[in-house]
C-alpha positions as CSV (number, residue, x, y, z in Angstrom):
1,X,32.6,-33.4,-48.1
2,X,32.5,-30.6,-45.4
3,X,32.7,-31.5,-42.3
4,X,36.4,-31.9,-40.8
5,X,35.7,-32.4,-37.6
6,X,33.2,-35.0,-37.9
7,X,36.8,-37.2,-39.1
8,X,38.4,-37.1,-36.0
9,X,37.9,-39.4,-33.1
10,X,39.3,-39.1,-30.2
11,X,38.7,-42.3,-28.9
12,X,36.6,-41.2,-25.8
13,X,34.3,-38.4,-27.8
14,X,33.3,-35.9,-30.9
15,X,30.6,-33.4,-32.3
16,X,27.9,-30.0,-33.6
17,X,23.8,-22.2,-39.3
18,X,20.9,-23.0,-40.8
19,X,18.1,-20.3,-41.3
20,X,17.1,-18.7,-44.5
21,X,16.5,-15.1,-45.0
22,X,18.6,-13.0,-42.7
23,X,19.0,-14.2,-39.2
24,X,21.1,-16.7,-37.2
25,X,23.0,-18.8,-34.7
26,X,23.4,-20.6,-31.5
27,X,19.6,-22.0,-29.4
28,X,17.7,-25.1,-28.9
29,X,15.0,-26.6,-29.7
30,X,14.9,-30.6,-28.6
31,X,13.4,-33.5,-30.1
32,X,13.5,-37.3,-31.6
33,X,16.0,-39.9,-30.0
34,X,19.6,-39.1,-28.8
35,X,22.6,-40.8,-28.0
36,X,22.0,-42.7,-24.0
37,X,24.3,-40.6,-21.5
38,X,27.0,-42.7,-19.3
39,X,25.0,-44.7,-16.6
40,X,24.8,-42.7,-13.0
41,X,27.7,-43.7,-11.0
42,X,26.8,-45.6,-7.3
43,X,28.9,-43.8,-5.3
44,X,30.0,-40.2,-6.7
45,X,32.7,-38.7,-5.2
46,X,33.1,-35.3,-3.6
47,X,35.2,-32.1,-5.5
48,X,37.9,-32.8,-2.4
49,X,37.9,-36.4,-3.0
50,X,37.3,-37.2,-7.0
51,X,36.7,-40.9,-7.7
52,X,39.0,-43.5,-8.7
53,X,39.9,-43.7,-12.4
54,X,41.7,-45.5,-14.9
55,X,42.4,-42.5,-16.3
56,X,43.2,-44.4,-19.8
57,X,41.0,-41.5,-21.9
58,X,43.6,-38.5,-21.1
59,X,46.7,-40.3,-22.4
60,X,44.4,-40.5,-25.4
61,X,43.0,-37.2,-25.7
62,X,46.4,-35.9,-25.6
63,X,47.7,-37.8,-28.2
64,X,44.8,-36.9,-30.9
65,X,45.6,-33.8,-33.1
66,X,43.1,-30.7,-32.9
67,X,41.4,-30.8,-36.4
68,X,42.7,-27.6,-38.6
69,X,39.9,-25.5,-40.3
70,X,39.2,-26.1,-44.1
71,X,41.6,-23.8,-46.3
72,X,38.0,-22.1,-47.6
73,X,37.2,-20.8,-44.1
74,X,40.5,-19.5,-43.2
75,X,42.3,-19.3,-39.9
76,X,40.9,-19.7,-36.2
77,X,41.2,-16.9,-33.9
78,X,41.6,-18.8,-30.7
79,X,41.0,-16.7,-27.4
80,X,44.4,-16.0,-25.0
81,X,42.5,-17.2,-22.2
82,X,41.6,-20.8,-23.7
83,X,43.7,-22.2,-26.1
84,X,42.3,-25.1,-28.3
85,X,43.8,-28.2,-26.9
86,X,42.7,-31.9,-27.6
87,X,42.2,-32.7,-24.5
88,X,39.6,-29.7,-24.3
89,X,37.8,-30.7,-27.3
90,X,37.5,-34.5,-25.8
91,X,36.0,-33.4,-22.7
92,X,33.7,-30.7,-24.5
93,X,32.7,-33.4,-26.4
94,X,31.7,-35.4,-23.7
95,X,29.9,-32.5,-22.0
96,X,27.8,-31.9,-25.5
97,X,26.0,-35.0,-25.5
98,X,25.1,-35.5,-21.5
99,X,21.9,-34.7,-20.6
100,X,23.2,-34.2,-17.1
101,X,24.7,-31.2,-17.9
102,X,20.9,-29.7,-17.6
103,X,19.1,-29.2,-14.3
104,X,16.3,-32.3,-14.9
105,X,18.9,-34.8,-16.7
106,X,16.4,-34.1,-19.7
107,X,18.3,-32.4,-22.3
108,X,22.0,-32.1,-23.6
109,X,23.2,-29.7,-25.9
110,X,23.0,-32.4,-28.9
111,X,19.3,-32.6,-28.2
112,X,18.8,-29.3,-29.9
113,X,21.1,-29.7,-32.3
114,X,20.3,-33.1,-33.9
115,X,22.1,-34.6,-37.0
116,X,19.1,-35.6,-38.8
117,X,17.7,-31.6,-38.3
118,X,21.2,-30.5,-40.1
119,X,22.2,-30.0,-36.3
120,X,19.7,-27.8,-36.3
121,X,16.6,-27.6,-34.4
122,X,13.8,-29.9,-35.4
123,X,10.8,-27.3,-33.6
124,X,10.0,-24.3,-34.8
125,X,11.2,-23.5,-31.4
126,X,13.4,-24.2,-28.7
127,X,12.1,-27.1,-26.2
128,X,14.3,-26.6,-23.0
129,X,14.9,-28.1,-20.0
130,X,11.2,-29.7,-18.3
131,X,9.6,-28.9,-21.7
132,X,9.6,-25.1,-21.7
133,X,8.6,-23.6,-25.1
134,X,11.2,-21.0,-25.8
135,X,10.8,-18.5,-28.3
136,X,13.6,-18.5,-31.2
137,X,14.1,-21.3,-33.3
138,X,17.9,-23.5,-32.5
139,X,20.6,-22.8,-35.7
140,X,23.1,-25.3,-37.0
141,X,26.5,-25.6,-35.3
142,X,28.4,-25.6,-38.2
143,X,31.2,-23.0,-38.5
144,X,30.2,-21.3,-35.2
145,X,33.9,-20.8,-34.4
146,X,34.0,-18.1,-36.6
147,X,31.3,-15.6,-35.3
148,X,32.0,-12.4,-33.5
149,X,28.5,-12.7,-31.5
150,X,26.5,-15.2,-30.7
151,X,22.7,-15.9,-30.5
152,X,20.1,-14.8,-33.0
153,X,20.5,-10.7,-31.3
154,X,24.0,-11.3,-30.5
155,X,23.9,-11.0,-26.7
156,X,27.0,-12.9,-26.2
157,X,30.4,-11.9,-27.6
158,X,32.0,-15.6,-27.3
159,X,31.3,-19.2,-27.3
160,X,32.5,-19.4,-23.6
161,X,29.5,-16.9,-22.8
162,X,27.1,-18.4,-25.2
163,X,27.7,-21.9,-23.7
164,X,27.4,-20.5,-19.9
165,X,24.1,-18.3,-21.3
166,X,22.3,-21.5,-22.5
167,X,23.5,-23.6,-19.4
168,X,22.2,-21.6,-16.7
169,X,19.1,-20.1,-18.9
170,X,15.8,-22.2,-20.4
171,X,17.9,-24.3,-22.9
172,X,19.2,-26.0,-20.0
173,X,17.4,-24.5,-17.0
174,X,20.0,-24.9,-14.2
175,X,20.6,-21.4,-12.9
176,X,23.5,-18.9,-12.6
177,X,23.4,-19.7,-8.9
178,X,23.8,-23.7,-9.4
179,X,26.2,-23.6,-12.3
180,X,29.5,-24.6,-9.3
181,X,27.3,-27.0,-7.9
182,X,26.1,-28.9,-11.1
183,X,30.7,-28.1,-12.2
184,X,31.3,-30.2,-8.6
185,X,28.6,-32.9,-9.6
186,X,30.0,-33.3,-13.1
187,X,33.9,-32.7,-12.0
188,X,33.0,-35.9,-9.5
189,X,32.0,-38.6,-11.8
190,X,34.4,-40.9,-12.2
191,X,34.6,-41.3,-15.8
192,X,35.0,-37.3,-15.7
193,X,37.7,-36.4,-13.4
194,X,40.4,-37.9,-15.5
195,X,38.8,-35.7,-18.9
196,X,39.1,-32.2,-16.1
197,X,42.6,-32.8,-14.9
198,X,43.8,-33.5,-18.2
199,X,42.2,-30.6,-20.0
200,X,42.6,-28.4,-17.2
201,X,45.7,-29.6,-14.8
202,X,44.8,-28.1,-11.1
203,X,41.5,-26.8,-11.9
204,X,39.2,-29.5,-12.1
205,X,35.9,-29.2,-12.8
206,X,34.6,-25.5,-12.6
207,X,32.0,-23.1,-14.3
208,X,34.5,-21.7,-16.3
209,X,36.4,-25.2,-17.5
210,X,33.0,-26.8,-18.8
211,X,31.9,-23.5,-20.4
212,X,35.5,-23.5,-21.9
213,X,35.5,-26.9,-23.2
214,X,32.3,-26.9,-24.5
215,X,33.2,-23.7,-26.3
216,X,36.7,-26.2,-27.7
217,X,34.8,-28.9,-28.8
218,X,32.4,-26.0,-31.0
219,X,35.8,-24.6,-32.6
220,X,36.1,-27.9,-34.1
221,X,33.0,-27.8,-36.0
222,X,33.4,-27.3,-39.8
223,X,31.5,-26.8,-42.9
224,X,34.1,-26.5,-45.8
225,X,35.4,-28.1,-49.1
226,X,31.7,-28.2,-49.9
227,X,30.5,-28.4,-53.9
228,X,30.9,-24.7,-54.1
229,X,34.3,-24.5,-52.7
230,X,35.5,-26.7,-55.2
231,X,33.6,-24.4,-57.8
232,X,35.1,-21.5,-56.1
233,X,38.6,-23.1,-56.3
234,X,38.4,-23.8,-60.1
235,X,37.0,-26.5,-60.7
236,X,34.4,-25.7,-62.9
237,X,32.9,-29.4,-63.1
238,X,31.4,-29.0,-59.1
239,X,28.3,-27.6,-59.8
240,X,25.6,-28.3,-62.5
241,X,24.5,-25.8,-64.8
242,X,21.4,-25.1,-62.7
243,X,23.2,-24.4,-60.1
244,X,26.1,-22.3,-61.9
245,X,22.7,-20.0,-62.4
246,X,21.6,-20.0,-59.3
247,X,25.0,-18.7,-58.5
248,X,24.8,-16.2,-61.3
249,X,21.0,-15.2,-59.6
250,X,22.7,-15.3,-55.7
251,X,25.3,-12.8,-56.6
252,X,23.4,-11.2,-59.4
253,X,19.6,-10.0,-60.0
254,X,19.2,-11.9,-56.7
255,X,21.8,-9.9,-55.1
256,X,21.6,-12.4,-52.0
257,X,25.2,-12.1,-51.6
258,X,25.0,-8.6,-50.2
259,X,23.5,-10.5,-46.9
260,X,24.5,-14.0,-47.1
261,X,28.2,-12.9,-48.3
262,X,31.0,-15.9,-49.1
263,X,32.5,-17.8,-47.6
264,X,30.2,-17.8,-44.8
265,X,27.3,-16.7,-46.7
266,X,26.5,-14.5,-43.8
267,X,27.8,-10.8,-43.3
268,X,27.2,-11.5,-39.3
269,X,30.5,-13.4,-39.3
270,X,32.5,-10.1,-40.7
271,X,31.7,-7.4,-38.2
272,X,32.7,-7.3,-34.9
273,X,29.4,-6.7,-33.8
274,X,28.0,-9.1,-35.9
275,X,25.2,-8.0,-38.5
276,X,21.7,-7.8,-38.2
277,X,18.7,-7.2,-40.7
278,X,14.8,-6.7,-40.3
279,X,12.8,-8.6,-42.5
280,X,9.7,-8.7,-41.4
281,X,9.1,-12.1,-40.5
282,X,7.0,-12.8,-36.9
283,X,5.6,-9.6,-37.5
284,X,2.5,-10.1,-39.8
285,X,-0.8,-10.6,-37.6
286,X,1.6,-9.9,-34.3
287,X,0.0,-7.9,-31.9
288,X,2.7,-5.3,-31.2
289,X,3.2,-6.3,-27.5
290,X,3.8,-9.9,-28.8
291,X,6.6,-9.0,-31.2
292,X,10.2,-10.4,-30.9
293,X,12.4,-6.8,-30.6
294,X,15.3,-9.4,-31.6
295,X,18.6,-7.1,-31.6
296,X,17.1,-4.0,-30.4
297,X,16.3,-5.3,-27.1
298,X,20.6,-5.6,-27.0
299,X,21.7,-2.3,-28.9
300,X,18.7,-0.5,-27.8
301,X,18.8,1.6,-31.2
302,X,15.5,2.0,-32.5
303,X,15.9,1.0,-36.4
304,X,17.2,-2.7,-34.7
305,X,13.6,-3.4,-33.8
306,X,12.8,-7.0,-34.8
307,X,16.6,-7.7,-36.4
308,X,18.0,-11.1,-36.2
309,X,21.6,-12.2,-37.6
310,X,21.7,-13.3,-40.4
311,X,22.7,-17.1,-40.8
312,X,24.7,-18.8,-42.8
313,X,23.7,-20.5,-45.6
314,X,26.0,-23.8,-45.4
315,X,24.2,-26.3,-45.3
316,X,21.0,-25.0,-45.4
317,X,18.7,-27.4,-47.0
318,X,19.1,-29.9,-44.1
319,X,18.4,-27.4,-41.4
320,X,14.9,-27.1,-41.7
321,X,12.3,-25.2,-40.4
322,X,13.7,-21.6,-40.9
323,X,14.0,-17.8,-39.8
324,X,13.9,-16.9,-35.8
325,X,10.9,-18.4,-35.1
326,X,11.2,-21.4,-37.3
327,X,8.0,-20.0,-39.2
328,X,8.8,-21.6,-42.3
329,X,8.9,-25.4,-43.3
330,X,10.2,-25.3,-46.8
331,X,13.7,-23.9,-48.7
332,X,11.2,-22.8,-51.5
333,X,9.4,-20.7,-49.5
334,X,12.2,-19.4,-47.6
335,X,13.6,-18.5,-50.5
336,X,10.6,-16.5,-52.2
337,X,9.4,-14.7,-49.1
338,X,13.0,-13.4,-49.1
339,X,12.8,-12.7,-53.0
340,X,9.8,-11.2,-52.3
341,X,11.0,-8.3,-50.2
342,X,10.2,-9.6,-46.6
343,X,7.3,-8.5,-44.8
344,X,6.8,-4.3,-44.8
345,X,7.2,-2.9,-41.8
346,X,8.9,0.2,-40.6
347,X,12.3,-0.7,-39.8
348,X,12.3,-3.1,-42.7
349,X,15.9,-3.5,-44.1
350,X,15.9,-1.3,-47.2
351,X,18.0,-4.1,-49.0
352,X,14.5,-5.9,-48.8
353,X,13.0,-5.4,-52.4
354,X,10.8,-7.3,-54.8
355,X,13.7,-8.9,-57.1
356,X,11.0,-10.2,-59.6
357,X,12.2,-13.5,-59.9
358,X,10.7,-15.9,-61.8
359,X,9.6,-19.4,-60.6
360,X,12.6,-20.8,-63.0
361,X,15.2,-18.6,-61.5
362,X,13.9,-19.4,-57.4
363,X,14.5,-22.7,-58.1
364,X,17.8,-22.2,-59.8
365,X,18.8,-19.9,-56.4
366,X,17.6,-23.4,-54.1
367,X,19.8,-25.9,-56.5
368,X,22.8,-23.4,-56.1
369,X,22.2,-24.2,-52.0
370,X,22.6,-27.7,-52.5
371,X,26.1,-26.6,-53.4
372,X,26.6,-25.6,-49.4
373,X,25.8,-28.9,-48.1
374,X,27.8,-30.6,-45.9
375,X,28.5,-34.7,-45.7
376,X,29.9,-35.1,-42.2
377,X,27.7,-35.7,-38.9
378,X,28.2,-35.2,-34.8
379,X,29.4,-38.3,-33.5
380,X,28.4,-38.9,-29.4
381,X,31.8,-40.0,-27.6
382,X,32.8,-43.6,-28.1
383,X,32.1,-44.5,-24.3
């Protein structure tokens, strides 16, 4: 099993890195059938005059325990300025799976980040709000908590920002201008105001409380205790012997480890800056005005031309297609390209070398991932 947070209900709500090679994190890309928002209320209220409530769902979001992080993954660090709370995570929760949270009532964040795709996304691209093709492929959830920088270049430095980023950008569409009206629509639906003042006593609903609980909810999000932490622990038993030599190949003649380093399997989540690689991928047949400049167009250094983060590996063969552009459709072939060398290009990471595998030992290297699968599931709130 893997997932703690998937274990914890909060009786009003719940929720949800998966890329091969050497990229990663946070997007969207939307498909297949969701979970129905709450019906429209008749009468919404006003910001100055919130709706009547039973209030009966902050009583209980106060009373659930925030779920702790698995012993493998190590300690939280929470920021000053929002401390995890229950009654946070209940209300981010919420927030994750309403589609009215975007500016057409046509996509939540859970419609990018499906459990059937791994909570991945299911497009090799992002689908935002009024179908707009974006142009990076949506990562898993899992773990998220952990990284210094968010987004495949690592534009944003936080969840907070990351959540705000896709809210008033194409994932969601509803524009830095709107954000405090769409917080005063939300903050005035009845079965909402209660979640707000409980999470957030005198505040209410604002641009900075939803960004802030969306950003709780996401701390909660866990891939541990998976077959290889068990291996990792001692208990030798956990994996097969195909995959105790895909190990021996990840951290050996492979040397994938140097990239996709444990626990996380991705260095990005052990700088401060996070860690990017060029591997060629989006760049064969690419007409040079068409390429992705991917971390560059952040650091503005020249060798970060087409550099993504690298993503973690947890959980990876359910979070199909992979890479930044969801170019590729199967683990396998993930998993040679990468073995391969990547494409050649200039700025092509100089870890990027033909490792000579042999079609035995790739497929050793894919039955060791099945080791980083995770059991548990995004749950939509109960009501």
């Amino acid at each position: 099993m893997g997932i703690t947070a998937t274990r914890w209900s909060l009786g009003i709500g719940a929720l949800g890195v998966g890329s091969l090679g050497l990229i990663a994190v946070l997007g969207t890309a939307c498909s297949k059938d969701e979970p129905k928002p709450a019906p429209e209320p008749k009468q919404p209220a006003t910001k100055a005059q919130p709706a009547a409530t039973t209030a009966a769902s902050a009583p209980a979001a106060a009373a659930a325990a925030v779920p702790a992080p698995p012993k493998s993954l190590g300690a939280l660090k929470i920021p000053k300025d929002n401390p995890l709370t229950a009654a946070k995570v209940a209300l981010g929760q919420k927030l994750f799976f309403d589609k009215r949270l975007s500016v057409d009532g046509s996509r939540a964040c859970y419609s990018c980040h499906q459990n059937e795709d791994g909570t991945g996304g299911h497009e090799p691209t992002a689908i935002g709000a009024k179908d707009v093709k974006l142009t990076r492929h949506a990562p898993a959830m899992w773990n998220v908590a952990y990284l210094p920088r968010l987004y495949w270049d690592g534009r944003a430095d936080s969840l907070e920002a990351q959540a705000k980023g896709a809210w008033a950008g194409g994932n969601m569409g509803v524009g830095a201008d709107n954000l405090t009206k769409k917080a005063d629509e939300l903050y005035a639906l009845p079965e909402y105001t209660a979640l707000f003042d409980a999470a957030f006593p005198g505040e209410g609903g604002t641009v900075a409380t939803v960004t802030q609980a969306i950003a709780s909810y996401e701390r909660t999000l866990f891939c541990g205790d998976t077959a290889y932490d068990k291996f990792a622990a001692g208990d030798t038993s956990a994996l097969n012997e195909e995959q105790k030599k895909g190990w021996e190949l990840f951290t050996g003649k492979a040397n994938c480890h140097s990239c996709h380093t444990p626990p996380f399997f991705s260095d990005a989540f052990m700088a401060e800056q996070g860690a990017y690689h060029n591997i060629g991928m989006g760049l064969e047949g690419t007409a040079p005005d068409k390429v992705d400049p991917g971390r560059q167009a952040i650091s503005k250094v020249e060798s970060d031309q087409s550099a993504f983060k690298t993503p973690s590996l947890r959980n990876v063969t359910r979070t199909a297609p992979y890479f930044h552009d969801g170019s590729v459709a199967k683990l396998e072939d993930a998993v040679a390209f990468m073995a391969k060398g990547g494409f050649k290009n200039e700025h092509l990471d100089p870890k990027l070398v033909d490792k000579k595998l042999a079609p035995e030992e790739l497929k050793a290297i894919v039955a060791f991932l099945g080791a980083l699968e995770c059991d548990g599931k995004l749950e939509p709130p109960a009501n």
